[in-house]
Backbone as CSV, one residue per row, in Angstrom:
resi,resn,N_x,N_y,N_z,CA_x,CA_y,CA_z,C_x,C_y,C_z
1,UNK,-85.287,340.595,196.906,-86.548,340.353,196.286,-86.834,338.848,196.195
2,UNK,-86.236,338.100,195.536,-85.969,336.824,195.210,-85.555,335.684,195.911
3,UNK,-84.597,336.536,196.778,-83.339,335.725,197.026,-81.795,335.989,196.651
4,UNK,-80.924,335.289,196.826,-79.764,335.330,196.688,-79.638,333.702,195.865
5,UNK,-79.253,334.022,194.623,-78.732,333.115,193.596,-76.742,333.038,193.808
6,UNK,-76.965,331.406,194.011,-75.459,331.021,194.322,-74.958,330.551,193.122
7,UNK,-73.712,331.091,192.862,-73.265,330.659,191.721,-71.912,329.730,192.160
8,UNK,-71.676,328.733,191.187,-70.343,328.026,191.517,-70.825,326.288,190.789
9,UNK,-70.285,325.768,191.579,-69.993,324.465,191.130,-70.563,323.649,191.921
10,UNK,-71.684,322.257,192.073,-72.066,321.801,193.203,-71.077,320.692,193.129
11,UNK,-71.247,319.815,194.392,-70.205,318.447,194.409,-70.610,317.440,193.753
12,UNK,-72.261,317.462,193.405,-72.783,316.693,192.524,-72.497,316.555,191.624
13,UNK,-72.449,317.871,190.743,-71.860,318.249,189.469,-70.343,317.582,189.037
14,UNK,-69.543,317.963,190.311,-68.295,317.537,190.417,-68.470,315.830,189.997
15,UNK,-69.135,315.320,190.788,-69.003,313.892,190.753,-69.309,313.258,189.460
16,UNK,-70.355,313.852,189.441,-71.158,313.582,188.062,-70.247,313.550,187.061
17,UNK,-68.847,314.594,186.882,-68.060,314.359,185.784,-66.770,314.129,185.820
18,UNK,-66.897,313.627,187.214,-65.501,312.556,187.177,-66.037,311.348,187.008
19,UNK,-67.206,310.971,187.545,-67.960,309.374,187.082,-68.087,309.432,185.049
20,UNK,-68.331,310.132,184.284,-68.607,310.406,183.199,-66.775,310.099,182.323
21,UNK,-65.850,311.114,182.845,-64.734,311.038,182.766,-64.001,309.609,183.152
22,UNK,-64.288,309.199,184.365,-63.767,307.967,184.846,-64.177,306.764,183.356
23,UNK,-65.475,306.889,183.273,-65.641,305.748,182.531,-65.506,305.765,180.811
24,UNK,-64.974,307.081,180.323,-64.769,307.150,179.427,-63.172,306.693,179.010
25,UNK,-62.271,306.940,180.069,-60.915,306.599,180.376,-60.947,305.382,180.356
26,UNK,-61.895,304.348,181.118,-61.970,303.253,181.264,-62.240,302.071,179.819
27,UNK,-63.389,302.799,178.987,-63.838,302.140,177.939,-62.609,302.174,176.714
28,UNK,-61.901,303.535,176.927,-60.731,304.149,175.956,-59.678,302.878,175.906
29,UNK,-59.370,302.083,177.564,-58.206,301.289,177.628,-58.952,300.001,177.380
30,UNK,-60.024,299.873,177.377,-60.557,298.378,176.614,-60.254,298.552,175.335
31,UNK,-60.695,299.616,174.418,-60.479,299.853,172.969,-59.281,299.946,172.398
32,UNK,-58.294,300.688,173.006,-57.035,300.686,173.258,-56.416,299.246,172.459
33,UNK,-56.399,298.484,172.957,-55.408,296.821,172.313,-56.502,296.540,171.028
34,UNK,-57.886,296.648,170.875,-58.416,296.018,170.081,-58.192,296.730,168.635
35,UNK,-57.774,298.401,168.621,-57.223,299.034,168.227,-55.874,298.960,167.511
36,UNK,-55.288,298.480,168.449,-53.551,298.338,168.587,-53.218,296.677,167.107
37,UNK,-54.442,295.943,167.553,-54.295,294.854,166.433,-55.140,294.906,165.251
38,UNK,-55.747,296.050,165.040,-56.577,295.927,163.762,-55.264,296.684,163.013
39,UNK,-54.929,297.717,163.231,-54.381,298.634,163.029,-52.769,298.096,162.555
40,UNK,-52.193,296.924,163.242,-51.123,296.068,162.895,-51.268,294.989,161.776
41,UNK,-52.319,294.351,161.794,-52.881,293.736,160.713,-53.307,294.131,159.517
42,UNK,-53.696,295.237,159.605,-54.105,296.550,158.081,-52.333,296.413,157.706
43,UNK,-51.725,297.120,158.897,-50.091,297.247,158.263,-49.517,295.738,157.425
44,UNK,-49.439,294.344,157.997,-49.166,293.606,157.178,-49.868,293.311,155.739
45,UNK,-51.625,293.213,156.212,-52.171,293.190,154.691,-51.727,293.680,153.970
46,UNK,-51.940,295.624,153.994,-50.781,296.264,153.493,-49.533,295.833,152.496
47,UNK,-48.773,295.492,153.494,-47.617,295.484,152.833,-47.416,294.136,152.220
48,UNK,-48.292,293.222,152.572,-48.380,292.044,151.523,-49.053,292.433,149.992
49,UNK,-49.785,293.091,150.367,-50.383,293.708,149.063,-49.390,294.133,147.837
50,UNK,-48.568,295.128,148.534,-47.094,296.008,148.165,-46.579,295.154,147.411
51,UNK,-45.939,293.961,148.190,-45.388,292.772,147.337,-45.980,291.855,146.407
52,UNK,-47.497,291.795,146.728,-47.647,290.788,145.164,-48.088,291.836,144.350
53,UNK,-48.436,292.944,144.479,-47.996,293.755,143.228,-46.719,293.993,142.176
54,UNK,-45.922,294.290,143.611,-44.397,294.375,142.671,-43.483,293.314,141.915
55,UNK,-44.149,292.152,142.930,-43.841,290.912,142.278,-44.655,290.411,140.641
56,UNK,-45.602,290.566,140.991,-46.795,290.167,139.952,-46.350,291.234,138.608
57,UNK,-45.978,292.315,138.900,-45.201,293.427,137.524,-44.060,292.549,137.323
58,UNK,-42.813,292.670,138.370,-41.515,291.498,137.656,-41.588,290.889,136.834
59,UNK,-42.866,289.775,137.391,-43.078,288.376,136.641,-43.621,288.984,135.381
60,UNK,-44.109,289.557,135.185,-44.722,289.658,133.864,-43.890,290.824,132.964
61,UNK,-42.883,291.552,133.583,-42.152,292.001,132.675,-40.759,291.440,132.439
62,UNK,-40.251,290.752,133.354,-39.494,289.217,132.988,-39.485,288.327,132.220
63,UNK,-40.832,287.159,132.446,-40.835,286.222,131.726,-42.684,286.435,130.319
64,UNK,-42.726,287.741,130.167,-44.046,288.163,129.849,-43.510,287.762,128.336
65,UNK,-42.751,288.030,127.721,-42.284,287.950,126.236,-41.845,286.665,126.107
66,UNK,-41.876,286.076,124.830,-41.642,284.887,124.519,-39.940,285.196,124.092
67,UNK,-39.215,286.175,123.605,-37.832,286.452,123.055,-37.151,285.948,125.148
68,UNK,-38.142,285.887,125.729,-37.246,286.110,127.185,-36.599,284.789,127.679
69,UNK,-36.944,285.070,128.858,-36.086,283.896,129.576,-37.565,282.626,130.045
70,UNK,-37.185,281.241,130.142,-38.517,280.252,130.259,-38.921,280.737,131.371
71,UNK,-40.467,280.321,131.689,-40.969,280.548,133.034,-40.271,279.220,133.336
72,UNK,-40.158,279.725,134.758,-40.152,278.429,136.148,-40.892,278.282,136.342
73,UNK,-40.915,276.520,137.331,-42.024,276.720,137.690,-41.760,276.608,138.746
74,UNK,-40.916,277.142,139.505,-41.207,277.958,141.398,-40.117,278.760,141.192
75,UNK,-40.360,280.291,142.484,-39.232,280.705,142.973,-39.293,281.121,144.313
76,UNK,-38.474,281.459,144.930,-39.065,281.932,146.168,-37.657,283.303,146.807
77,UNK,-38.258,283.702,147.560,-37.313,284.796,147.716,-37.485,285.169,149.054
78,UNK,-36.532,286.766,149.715,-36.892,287.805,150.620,-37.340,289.026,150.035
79,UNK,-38.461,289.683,150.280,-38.048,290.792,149.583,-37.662,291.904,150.103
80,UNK,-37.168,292.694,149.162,-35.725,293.815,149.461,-36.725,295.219,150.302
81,UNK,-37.711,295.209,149.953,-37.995,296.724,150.709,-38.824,295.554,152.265
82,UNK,-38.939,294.675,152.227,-39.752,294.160,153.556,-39.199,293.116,154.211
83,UNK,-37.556,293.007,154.371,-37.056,291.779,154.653,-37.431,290.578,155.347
84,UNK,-38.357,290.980,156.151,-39.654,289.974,157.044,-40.292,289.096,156.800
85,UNK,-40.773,289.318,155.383,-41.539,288.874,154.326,-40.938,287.813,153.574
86,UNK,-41.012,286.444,153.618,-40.866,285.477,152.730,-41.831,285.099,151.686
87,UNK,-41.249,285.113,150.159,-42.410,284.692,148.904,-42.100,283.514,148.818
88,UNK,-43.109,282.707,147.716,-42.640,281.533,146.983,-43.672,282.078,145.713
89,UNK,-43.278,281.386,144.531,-44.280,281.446,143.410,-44.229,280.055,142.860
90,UNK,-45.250,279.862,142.211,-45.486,278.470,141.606,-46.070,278.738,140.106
91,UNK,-45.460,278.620,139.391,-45.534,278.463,137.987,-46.843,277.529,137.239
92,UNK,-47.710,277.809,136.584,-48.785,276.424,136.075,-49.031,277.255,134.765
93,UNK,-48.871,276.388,133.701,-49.103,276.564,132.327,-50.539,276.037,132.095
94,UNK,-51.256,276.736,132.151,-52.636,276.359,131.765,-53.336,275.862,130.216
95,UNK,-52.854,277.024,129.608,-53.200,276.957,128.245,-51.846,277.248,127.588
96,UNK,-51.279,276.758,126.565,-49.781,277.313,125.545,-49.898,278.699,125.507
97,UNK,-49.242,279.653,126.351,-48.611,280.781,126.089,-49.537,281.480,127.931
98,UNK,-50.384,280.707,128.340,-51.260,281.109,129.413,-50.544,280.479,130.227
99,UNK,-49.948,281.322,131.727,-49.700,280.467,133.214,-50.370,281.356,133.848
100,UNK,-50.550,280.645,135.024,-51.160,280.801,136.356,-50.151,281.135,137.382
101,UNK,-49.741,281.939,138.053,-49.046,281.982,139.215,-49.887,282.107,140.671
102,UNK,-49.356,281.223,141.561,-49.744,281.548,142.585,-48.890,282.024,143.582
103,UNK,-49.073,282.508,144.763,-47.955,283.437,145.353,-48.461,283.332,146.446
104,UNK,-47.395,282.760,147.467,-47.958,282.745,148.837,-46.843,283.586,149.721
105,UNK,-47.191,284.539,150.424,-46.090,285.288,151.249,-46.565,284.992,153.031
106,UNK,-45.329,284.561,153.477,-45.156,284.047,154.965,-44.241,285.374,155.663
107,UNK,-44.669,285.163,156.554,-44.379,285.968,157.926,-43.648,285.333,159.319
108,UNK,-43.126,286.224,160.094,-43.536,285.462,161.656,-44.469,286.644,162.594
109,UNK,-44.816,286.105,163.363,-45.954,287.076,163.921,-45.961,285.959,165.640
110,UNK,-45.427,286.659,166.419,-45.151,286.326,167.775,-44.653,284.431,167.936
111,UNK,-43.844,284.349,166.946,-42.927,283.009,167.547,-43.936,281.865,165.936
112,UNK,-45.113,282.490,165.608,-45.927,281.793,164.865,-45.912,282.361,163.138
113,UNK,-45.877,281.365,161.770,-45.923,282.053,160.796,-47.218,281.817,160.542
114,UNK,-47.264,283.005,159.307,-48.628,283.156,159.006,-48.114,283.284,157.640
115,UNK,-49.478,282.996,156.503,-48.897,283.104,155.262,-50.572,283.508,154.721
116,UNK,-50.347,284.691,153.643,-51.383,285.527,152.745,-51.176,284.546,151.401
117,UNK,-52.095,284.220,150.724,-51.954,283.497,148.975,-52.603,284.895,148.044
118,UNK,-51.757,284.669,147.004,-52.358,285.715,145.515,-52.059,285.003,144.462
119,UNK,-53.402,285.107,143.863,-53.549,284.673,142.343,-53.060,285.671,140.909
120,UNK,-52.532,285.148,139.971,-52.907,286.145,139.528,-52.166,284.771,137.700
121,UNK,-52.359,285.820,136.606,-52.434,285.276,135.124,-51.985,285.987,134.413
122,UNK,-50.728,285.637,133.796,-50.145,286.339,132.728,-50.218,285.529,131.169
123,UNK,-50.060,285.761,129.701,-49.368,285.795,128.767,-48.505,286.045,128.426
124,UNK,-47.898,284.786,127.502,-46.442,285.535,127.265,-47.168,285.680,125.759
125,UNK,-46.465,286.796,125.136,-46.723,287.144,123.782,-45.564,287.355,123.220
């Protein structure tokens, strides 16, 4: 009546989605590394974070009471869950019973260090 309707696959079609495929593979391995370093850098922020938290509790349940031990005014360390990670702290008495700590944590990162700073303010009471 009609005709004869062919069913199947044309080569056009074919092409059409290996060109589609090709360049999606292609854009994937550009994204790929830009990926690879956001994603490594979240991990150090991260775990710098980790540490002036846990540090920033120490300090203030250490030298937070006046019955305790004097503040310093520096220390510096490794710390135990991130051995990678080098601190220093710096001690500043602002007001009588008010210090300031500042906290800088260093790294190495391909032959080069890098170092994150945190503020932060305790009382001793």
């Amino acid at each position: 009546m009609f005709g004869t309707v062919k069913k199947g696959v044309s080569l056009i079609a074919v092409l059409v989605a290996l060109c589609l495929l090709a360049t999606g593979i292609a854009t994937l391995f550009r994204i790929l590394p830009v990926l690879n370093t956001l994603s490594r850098r979240s991990n150090i922020y991260s775990a710098c974070s980790q540490i002036a938290d846990r540090l920033f509790k120490e300090i203030e349940e250490k030298f937070g009471s006046r019955p305790g031990p004097p503040v310093p005014d520096y220390l510096e360390g490794r710390d135990s869950l991130h051995p990678d990670y080098f601190y220093r702290v710096w001690f500043q008495e602002i007001k009588e019973g008010l210090y300031q700590v500042e906290l800088e944590i260093s790294w190495l990162t391909g032959g080069k260090t890098e170092k994150k700073s945190f503020y932060y303010t305790f009382r001793r009471r």
